[in-house]
C-alpha positions in Angstrom: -11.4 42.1 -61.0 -12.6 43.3 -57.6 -15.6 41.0 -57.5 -13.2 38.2 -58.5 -11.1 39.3 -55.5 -13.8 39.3 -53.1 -15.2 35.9 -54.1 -11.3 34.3 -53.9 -11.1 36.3 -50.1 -14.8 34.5 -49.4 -13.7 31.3 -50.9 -10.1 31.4 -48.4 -12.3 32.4 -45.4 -14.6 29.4 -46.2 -12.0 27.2 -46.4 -10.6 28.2 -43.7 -13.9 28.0 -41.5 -14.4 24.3 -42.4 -10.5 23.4 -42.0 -11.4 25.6 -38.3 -14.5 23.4 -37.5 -12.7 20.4 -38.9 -9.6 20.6 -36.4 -12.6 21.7 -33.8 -14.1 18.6 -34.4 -11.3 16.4 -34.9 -10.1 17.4 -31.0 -13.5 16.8 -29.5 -13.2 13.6 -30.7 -10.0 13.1 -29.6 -10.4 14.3 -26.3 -13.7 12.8 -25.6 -12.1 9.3 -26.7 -8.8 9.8 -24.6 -10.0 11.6 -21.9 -11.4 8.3 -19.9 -8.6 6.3 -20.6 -6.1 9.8 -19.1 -8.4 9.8 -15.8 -8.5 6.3 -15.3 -4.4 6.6 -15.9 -4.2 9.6 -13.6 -7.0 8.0 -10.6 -4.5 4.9 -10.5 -1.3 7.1 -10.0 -3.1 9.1 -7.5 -4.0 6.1 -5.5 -0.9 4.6 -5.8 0.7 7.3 -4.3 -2.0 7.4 -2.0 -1.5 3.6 -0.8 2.6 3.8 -0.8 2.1 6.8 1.7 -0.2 5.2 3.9 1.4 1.4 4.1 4.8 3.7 5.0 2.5 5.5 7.9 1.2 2.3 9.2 4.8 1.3 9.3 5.6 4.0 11.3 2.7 3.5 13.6 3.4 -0.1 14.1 1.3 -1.7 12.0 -1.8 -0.6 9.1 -5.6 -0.7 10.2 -7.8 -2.3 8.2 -10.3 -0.3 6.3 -13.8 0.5 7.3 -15.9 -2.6 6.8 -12.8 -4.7 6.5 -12.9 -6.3 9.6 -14.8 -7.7 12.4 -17.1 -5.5 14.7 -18.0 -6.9 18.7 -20.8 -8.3 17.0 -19.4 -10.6 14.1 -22.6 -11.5 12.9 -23.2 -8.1 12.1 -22.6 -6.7 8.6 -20.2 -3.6 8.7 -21.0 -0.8 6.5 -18.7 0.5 4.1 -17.4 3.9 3.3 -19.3 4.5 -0.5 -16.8 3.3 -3.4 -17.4 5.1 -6.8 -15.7 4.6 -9.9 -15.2 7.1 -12.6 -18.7 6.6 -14.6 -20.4 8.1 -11.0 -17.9 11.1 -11.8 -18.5 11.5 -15.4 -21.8 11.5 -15.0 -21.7 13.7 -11.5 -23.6 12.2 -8.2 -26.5 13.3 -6.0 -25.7 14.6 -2.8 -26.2 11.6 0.2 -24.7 11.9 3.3 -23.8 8.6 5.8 -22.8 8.8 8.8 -20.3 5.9 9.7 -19.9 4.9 13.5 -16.4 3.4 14.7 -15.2 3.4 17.9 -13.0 1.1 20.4 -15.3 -1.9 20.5 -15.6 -1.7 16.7 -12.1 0.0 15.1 -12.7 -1.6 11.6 -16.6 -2.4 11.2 -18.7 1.1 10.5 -22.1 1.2 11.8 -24.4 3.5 9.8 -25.8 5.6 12.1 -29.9 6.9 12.1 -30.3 10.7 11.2 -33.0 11.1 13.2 -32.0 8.8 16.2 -28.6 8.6 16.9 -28.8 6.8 20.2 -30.8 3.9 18.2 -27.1 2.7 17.3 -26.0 0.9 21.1 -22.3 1.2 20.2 -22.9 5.1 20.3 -22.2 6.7 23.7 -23.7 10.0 23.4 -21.6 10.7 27.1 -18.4 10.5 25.2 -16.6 12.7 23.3 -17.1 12.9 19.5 -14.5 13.3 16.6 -16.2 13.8 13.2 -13.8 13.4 10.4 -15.0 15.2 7.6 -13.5 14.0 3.9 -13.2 17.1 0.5 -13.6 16.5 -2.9 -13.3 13.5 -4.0 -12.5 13.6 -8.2 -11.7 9.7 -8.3 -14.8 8.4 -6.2 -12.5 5.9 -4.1 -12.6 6.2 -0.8 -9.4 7.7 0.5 -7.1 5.6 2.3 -6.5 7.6 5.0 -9.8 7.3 6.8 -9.0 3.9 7.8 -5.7 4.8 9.4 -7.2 8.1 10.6 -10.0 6.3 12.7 -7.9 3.6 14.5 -5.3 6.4 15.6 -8.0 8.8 17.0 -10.1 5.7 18.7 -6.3 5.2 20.0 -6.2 8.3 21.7 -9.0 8.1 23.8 -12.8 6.2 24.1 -14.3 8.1 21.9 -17.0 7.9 19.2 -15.3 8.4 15.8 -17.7 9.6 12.9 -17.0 9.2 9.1 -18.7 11.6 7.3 -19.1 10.2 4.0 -20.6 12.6 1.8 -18.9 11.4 -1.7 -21.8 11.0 -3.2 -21.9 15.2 -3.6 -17.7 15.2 -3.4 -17.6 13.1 -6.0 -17.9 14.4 -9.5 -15.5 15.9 -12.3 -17.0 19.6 -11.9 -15.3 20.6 -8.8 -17.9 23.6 -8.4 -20.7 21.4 -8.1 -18.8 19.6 -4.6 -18.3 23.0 -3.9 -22.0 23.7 -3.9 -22.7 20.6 -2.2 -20.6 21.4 1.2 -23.6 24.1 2.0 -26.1 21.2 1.9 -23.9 18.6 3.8 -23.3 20.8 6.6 -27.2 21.7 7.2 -27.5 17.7 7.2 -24.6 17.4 9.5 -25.5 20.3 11.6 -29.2 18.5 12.0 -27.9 15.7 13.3 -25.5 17.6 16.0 -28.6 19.0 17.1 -30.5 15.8 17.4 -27.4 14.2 19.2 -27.8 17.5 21.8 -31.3 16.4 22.2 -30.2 13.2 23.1 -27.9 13.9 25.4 -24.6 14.8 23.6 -22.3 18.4 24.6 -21.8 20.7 22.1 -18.2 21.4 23.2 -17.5 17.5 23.4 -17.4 17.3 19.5 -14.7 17.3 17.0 -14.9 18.1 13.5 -11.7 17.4 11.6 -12.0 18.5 7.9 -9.7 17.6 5.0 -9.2 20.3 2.3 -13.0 20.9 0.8 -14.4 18.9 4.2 -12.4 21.9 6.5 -15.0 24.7 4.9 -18.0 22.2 5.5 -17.0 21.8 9.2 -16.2 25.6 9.6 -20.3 25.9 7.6 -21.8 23.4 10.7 -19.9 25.2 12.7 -21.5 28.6 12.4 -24.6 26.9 12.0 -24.6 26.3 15.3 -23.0 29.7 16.4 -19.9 28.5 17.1 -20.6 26.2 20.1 -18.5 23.3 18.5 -15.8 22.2 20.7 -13.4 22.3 18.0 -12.4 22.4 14.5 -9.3 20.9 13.0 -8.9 22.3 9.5 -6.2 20.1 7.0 -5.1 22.6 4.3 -8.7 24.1 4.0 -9.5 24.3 -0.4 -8.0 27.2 -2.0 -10.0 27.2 -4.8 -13.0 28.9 -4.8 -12.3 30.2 -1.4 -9.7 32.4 -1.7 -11.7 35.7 -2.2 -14.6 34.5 0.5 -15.7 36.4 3.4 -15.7 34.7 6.6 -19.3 33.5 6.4 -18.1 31.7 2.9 -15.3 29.7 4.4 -13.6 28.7 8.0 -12.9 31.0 10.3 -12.1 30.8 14.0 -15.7 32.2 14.7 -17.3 28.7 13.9 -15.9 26.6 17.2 -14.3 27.5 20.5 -11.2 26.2 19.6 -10.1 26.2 15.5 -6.4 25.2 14.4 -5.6 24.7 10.9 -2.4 23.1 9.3 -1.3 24.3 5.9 0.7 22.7 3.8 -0.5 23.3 -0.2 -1.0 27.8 0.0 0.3 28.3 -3.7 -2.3 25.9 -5.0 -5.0 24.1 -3.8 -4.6 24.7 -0.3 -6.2 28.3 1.3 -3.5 31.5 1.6 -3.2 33.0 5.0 -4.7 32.7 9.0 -7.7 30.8 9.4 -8.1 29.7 13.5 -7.3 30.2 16.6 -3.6 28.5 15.8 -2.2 28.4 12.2 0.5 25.9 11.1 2.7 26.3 7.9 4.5 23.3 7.6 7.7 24.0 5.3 6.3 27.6 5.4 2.7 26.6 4.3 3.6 25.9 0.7 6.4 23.6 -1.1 6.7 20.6 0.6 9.8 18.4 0.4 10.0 15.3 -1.5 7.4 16.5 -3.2 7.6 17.0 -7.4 8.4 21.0 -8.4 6.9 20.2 -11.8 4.6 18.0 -13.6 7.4 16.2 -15.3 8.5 15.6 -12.4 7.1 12.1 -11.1 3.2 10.8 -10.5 2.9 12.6 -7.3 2.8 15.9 -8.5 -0.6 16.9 -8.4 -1.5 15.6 -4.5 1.5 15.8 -2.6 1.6 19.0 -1.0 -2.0 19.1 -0.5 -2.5 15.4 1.2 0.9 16.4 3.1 -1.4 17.5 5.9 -3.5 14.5 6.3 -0.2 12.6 6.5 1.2 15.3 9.0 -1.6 15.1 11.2 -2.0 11.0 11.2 2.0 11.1 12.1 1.3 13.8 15.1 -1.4 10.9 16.2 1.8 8.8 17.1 3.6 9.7 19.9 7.5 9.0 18.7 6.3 11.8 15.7 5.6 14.8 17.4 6.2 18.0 15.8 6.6 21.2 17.5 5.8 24.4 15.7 7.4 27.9 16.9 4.8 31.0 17.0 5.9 33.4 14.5 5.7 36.3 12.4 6.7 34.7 9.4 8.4 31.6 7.9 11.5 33.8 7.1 11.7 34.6 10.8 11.6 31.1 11.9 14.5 30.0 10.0 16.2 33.0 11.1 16.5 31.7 14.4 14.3 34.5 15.9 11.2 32.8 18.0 12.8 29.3 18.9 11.7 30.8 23.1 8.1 30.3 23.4 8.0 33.0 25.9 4.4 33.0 25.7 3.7 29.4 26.5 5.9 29.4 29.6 6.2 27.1 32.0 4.7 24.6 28.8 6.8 24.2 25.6 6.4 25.4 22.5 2.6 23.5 21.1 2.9 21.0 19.0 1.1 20.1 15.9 -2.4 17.6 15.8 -4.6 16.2 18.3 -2.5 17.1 21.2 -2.9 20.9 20.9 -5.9 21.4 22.6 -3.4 21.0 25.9 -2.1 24.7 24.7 -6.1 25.7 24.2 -6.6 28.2 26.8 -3.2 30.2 26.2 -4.2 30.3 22.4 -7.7 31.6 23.1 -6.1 34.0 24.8 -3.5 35.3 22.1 -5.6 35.9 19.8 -4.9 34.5 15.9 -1.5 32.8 16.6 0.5 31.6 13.2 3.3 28.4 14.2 6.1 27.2 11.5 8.0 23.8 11.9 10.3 22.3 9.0 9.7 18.7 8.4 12.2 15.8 6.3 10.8 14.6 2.7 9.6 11.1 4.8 8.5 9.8 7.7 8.4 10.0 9.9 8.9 14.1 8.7 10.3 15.3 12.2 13.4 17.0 11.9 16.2 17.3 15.0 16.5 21.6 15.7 19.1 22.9 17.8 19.6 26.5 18.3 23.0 27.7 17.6 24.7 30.5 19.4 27.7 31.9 18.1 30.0 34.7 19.9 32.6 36.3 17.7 35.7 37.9 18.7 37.1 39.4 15.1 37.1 43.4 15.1 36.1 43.4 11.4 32.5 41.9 9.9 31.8 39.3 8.5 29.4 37.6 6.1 28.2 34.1 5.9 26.5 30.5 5.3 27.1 27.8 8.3 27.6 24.3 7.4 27.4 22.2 10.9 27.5 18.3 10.8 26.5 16.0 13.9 28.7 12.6 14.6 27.8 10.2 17.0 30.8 7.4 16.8 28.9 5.4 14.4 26.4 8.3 12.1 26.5 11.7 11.1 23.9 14.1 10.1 24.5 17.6 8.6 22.7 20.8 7.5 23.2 23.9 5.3 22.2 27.1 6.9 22.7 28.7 3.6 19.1 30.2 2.9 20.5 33.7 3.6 24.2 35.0 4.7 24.5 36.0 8.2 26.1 38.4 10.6 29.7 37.7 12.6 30.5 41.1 14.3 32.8 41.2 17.2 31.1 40.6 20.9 28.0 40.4 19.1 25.7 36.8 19.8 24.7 35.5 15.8 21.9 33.0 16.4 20.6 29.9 13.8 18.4 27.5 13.5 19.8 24.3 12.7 18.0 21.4 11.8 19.0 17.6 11.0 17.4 14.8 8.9 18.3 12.3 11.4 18.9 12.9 15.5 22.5 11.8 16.0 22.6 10.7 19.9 24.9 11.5 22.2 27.0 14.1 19.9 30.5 13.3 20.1 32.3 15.5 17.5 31.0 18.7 15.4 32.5 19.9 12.2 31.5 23.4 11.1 32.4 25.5 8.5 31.6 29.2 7.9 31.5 30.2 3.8 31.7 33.4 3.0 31.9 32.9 -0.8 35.2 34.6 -1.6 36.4 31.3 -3.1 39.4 33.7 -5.2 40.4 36.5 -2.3 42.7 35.2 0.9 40.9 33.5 3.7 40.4 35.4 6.8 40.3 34.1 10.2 37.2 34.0 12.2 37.5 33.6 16.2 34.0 32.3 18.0 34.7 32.7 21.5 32.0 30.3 22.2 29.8 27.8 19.8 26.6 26.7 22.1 24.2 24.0 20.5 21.1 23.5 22.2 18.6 20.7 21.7 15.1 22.5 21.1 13.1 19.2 20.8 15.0 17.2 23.4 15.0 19.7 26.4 16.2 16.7 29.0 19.5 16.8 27.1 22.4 19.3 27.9 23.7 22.2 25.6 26.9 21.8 24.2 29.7 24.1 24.3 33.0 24.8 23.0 35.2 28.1 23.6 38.0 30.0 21.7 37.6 28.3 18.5 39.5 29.6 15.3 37.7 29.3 12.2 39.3 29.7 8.6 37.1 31.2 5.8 35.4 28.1 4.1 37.3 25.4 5.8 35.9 22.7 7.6 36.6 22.5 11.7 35.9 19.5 13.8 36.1 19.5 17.8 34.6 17.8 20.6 31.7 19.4 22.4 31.5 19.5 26.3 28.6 20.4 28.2 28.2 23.9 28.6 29.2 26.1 32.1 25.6 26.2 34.0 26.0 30.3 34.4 26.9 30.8 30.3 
């Protein structure tokens, strides 16, 4: 009986090991016959996104470049070369690393010219006397080109006559193993780091270059960085890679060691972006993490997996316009900043408060001299993301405290624009100055009526009476306008008060 038991136990364990290897085998198959046809899927909803993001930006920017290669150089006759287009066989099958160095500049804003290795100065559109701006792409798990570099490269060769650089190492970014384009950032940089040298030989300044690195391409630029001992002018990192970086020492990743000036924007912290202070100025858009307008979940719509991560690049390309600027207020923490607590910039005075993108290098010397300096700045869900921020300075009168959320809407005759300041409650104690921040989706212009409401929540007990002795609103972003005042107001518990503002008494 036992041995019968035994060989009926052996007999259920074999079964079960071929119904195991069966099911094994079965999803293999499966997955190695879907799996193309769910990249393919996910690549075009990527660049989709990708392409609605950037036709919007070259909207806002008053009308879309063309793309590398897609348009006539000073010399028609001359072929342009293009950025190098993959497909998703090159990241199946993984690539070799090759790195081309892509020349545009004001004579030639849509026509790359592949520059030499060796001899840069062989290329006669490169002017080793002006400044450089390398812009340094990350991993690349589709193999297109992304969208933004054409954009990216007219703005910059916008912003002064400089020699713009696309580094375009995909083959080596682009491949389904993410470690491998990981491992391949060491050997782009020496190559990149070889040619800075030879461009010094040639006449070029170290502190005259540029580097601006996007996600995996940040860490790269921080590694030719410290190859060359920190004597790059600057660094600009886009949410530097999280992955794979997160535990790395300071020789593994960026660091504001590897240029004489490093600023970093954040925007993706809780996933693929890099957690904490990287450079010499650190931005957290949004906080550094959830962006808005952008999916929670993956159910959520086909921009879920990019969105917060290629936030930045669209941050930074916005900052490259003028009529987008974006301020961000030095910090302690993003909880802080929408307390209402560091809105004065005391530092930075006479200047303002610096704002984010190419432009901050004008706030370079008082950085250098802080020390590691972290900046927050809420944006909208679109563009052109800049949000209108008044501070709000409330006196109250009432002997007994109080407890709440501030609702404040913005009328102009013709719009309105409102905000909830609801992310905590807040203090109203008699003679006692409760400060917010206040920020609006839209800037209403000139304000002609403001309806508040203070809710304390107690939607069942009797409504008390709140008296402000004064309500002051003043524009942070739009210094040339006046504060607005008004004085002796009487607020009732979660009701709704409109007045008209008046410009506030010089000496209050």
């Amino acid at each position: 009986m036992d041995e019968l038991l035994c060989i009926s136990q052996a007999q259920s364990q074999a079964v079960s090991d071929v119904f195991a290897t069966m099911l094994t085998t079965v999803s293999v198959f499966f997955i190695l016959v879907t799996f193309p046809f769910t990249a393919w899927i996910c690549i075009k909803v990527v660049q989709e996104y990708e392409r609605a993001v950037i036709f919007r930006l070259g909207r806002v920017v008053k009308g879309q470049a063309k793309g590398p290669g897609q348009g006539q150089g000073s010399a028609a006759s001359e072929p342009c070369d293009d950025f190098t287009d993959l497909d998703l066989t090159h990241c199946l099958l993984g690539t070799s690393l090759y790195v081309r160095l892509l020349l545009y500049t004001r004579s030639n804003p849509r026509c790359g010219r592949e520059l030499s290795h060796q001899h840069p100065s062989s290329e006669p559109l490169f002017n080793l006397s002006r400044p450089t701006a390398f812009v340094i792409h990350g991993y690349r798990p589709t193999g297109a080109a992304p969208v933004w570099i054409d954009l990216l490269v007219r703005l910059l060769a916008e912003q002064e006559d400089l020699n713009v650089i696309v580094v375009d190492w995909n083959r080596g970014a682009a491949n389904l193993n993410y470690f491998i384009a990981v491992a391949n950032t060491g050997h782009a940089a020496h190559n990149l780091t070889a040619f800075i040298v030879n461009m010094q030989e040639e006449g070029a300044s170290l502190d005259a270059v540029h580097l601006i690195g996007v996600s995996l391409g940040a860490h790269l630029a921080g590694f030719v960085g410290a190859n060359l001992k920190g004597k790059i002018g600057r660094i600009t990192g886009l949410d530097p890679a999280g992955p794979m970086f997160t535990s790395a020492t300071e020789a593994e990743r960026l660091d504001p060691s590897d240029a004489m000036f490093v600023d970093v924007l954040h925007t993706d912290m809780d996933s693929f972006g890099l957690n904490g202070a990287h450079g010499h100025i650190d931005y957290y858009a949004n906080g550094g993490a959830d962006q808005p307008g952008c999916p929670k979940t993956i159910f959520s719509g086909k921009s879920y997996f990019v969105c917060d991560h290629q936030r930045s690049v669209f941050l930074f390309l916005c900052s490259l316009n003028r009529t987008c600027s974006l301020t961000g207020y030095p910090c302690a923490s993003y909880s802080d900043f929408l307390d209402g607590r560091c809105l004065q910039c005391e530092a930075f005075k006479p200047a303002p408060c610096p704002v984010l993108g190419y432009d901050v290098s004008r706030w370079k010397d008082t950085l250098l001299g802080l020390g590691q300096t972290k900046a927050f700045f809420s944006t909208t869900a679109t563009l052109p993301y800049r949000k209108a921020s008044y501070r709000v300075d409330m006196v109250t009168w009432n002997q007994y405290l109080r407890w709440g959320a501030v609702y404040i809407r913005l009328y102009n005759g013709r719009n309105f624009t409102e905000t909830r300041i609801d992310h905590k409650p807040f203090r109203f104690e008699q003679y006692t100055t409760t400060r917010l921040l206040a920020q609006f989706d839209e800037d209403v212009h000139p304000v002609q009526k403001v309806s508040m409401r203070i809710a304390i929540g107690n939607v069942m007990g009797p409504r008390y009476k709140i008296r402000l002795l004064r309500i002051r609103l003043i524009p942070l972003d739009r210094p040339e306008r006046p504060a607005l005042c008004r004085y002796d107001i009487i607020m009732e518990e979660n009701m709704d008060v409109m007045f008209r503002p008046l410009p506030c008494d010089a000496h209050l």
